[in-house]
N, C-alpha and C positions, 0 to 999 in steps of 0.2 A: 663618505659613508654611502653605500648601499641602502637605495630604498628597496622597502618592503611593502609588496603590493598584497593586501588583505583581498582577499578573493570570498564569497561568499557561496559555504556548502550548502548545495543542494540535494534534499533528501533521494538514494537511489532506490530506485524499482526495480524489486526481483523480477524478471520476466522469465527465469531457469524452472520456474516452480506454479506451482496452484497460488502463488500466495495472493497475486489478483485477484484470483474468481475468489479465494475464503473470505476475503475484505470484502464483503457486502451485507446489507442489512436482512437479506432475505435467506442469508446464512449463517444465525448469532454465534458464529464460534467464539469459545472465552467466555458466554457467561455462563450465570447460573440454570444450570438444568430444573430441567422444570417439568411435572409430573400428572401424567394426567390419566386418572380410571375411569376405564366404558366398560359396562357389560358384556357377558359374551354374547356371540349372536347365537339365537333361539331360531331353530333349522326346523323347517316345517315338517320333514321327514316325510316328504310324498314321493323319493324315489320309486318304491313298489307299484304306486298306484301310477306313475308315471311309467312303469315299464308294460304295466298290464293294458294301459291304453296305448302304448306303443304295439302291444302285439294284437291286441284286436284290429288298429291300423293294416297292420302288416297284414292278416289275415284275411281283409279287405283286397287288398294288393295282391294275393297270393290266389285266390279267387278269381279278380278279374284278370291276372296274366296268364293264367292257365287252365281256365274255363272262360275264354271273354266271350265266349256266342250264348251261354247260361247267364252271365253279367249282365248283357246288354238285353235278353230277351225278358229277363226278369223282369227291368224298368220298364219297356217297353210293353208287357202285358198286364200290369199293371196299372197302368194310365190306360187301358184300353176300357172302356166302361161295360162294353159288354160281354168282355172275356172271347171274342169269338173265334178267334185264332186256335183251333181245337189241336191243331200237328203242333204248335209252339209251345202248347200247355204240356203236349204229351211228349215234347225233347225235353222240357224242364222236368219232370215228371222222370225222365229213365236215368237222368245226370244222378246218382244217388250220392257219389261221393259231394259233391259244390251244394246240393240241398242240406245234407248234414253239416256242412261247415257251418253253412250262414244260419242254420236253427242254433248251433251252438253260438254263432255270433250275439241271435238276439237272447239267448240266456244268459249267456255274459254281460251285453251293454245294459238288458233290463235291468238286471241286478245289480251293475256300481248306478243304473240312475235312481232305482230306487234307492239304495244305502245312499248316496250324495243328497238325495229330496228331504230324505227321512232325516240325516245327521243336519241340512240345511233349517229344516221347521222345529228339529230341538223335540221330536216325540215321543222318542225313545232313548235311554243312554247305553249303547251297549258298543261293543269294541268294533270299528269301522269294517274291520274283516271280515268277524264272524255278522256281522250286519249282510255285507253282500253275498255269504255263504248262503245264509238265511234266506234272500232275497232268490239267489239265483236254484236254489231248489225248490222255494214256491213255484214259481213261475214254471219250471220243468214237469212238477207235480200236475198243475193246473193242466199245462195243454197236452199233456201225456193221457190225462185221463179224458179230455174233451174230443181228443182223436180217438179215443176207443168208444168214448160215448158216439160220437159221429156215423163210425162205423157199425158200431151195434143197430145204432136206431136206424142206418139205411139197411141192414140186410131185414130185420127187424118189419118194419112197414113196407121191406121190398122197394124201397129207392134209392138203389145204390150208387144211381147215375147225378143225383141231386145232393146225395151225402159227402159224396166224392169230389163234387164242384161245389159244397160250398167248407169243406175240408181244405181244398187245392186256393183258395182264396185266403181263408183263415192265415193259412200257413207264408203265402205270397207276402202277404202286408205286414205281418210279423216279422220278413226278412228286409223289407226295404225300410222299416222303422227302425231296424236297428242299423241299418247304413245312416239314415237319418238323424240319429242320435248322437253321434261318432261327436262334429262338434259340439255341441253340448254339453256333452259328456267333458270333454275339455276344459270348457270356459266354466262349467260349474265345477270342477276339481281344482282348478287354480286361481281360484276367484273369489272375494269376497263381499261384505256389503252389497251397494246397488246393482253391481255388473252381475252378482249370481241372481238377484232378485229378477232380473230384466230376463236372464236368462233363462229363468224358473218357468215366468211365465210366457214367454215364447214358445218354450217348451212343450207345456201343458195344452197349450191353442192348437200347439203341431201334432198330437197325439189323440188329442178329441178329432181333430178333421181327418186325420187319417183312420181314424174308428169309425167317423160318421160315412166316410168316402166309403169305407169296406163293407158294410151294412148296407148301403144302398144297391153295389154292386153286386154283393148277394142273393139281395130281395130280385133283380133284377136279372142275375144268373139261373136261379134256384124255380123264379116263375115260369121258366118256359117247360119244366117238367114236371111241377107242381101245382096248381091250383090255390097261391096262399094268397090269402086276405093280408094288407100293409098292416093292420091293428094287430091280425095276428101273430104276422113276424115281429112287431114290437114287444105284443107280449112277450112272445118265446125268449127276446134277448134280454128284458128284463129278467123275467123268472128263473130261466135256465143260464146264463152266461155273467149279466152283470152283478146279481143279487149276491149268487153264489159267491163269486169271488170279491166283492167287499164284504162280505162274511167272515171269508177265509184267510185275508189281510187282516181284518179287525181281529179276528181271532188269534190270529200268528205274531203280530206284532204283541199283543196283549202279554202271552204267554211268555215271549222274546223279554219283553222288558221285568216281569216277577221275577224268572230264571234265570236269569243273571246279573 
């Protein structure tokens, strides 16, 4: 008789196919599917406001590579405390094209900081847009009329050389604030809680000292062809410059928020 040798099958392994790698735990194929609901995501929708601080960026950029000797004298006369650089003030002075840019720069930046400050402290509720709308024709309104008041009252008193410098100042620190703002303007658009709050007031310290910086230089500009007493010129900023325009915010805001 022929023995028969029982040989013992051993399972075989596809190696032709996936079927190793689907044999794993961290791939349950075969069972039960299994079902799970998340909400949708809630999109903040600040492309717009992301493109408009992109193009004030650029703006910036577009300025300094194609005016950089206006760029760089700008900074540069404005840290100067007693303005004395008289030929520098007067190339910045005939550049008219890079002067109008960067006035429109700071009517743009002032306007998304104030609609950012204002939609931040919850004062008003009205549509973010027409908030900076709002904001950036104040502001336009403001120094439009401050430059013709300037002018009037130096031909006016006949100081046209003191209306003019401290006009030519005014306008200087108006443009470097709104370079200044640029981050800011950033971190408080995409930001919330504490990081806007920090940013708020960083903010607010950098716009009081660059108000206070401008004021001094002023007073200090304006005395070598005027005769003014320091109490004096306080007065006058009080009564003519600050009074007026948180009047004319309290006022605007006021009306902003009944109408509409």
């Amino acid at each position: 008789m022929a023995r028969v040798t029982a040989k013992a099958s051993l399972p075989k392994i596809d190696t032709s196919t996936f079927a190793t790698i689907l044999a794993t735990q961290y791939l349950p194929f075969g069972k039960e599917v299994e079902f799970k609901l998340q909400k949708d995501h809630q999109a903040n929708k600040k492309e717009e406001l992301f493109y408009m601080l992109a193009t004030a960026l650029l703006l910036v950029g577009f300025v300094k590579i194609v005016f950089p000797k206006y760029f760089n004298n700008m900074f540069s006369l404005f840290f100067q405390t007693t303005l004395r650089s008289k030929q520098t003030r007067e190339q910045l002075l005939q550049n008219k094209l890079a002067s109008l840019l960067m006035n429109m720069l700071f009517i743009a930046s002032g306007g998304i900081y104030i609609a950012l400050v204002v939609k931040l402290r919850g004062w008003v509720s009205v549509d973010f847009w027409w908030l900076i709308a709002y904001a950036s024709a104040i502001l336009a309104i403001i120094y439009t009329t401050k430059y013709l008041f300037l002018q009037f009252s130096g031909w006016v008193f006949n100081t046209k050389e003191a209306a003019q410098t401290y006009t030519f100042i005014v306008f200087l620190s108006n443009k470097i604030m709104a370079v200044a703002l640029l981050p800011f303007l950033i971190l408080l658009s995409f930001n919330n809680g504490q990081i806007a709050e920090i940013t708020y007031t960083i903010s607010i310290f950098l716009i009081a000292g660059m108000l206070l910086y401008r004021y001094l230089v002023s007073l200090s500009s304006v005395r070598k062809d005027l005769s003014i007493n320091p109490l004096h010129f306080f007065l006058y900023l009080c009564t003519i410059e600050i009074l007026p325009l948180l009047i004319i915010y309290k006022a605007a805001f006021n009306y902003i928020g009944t109408s509409i």
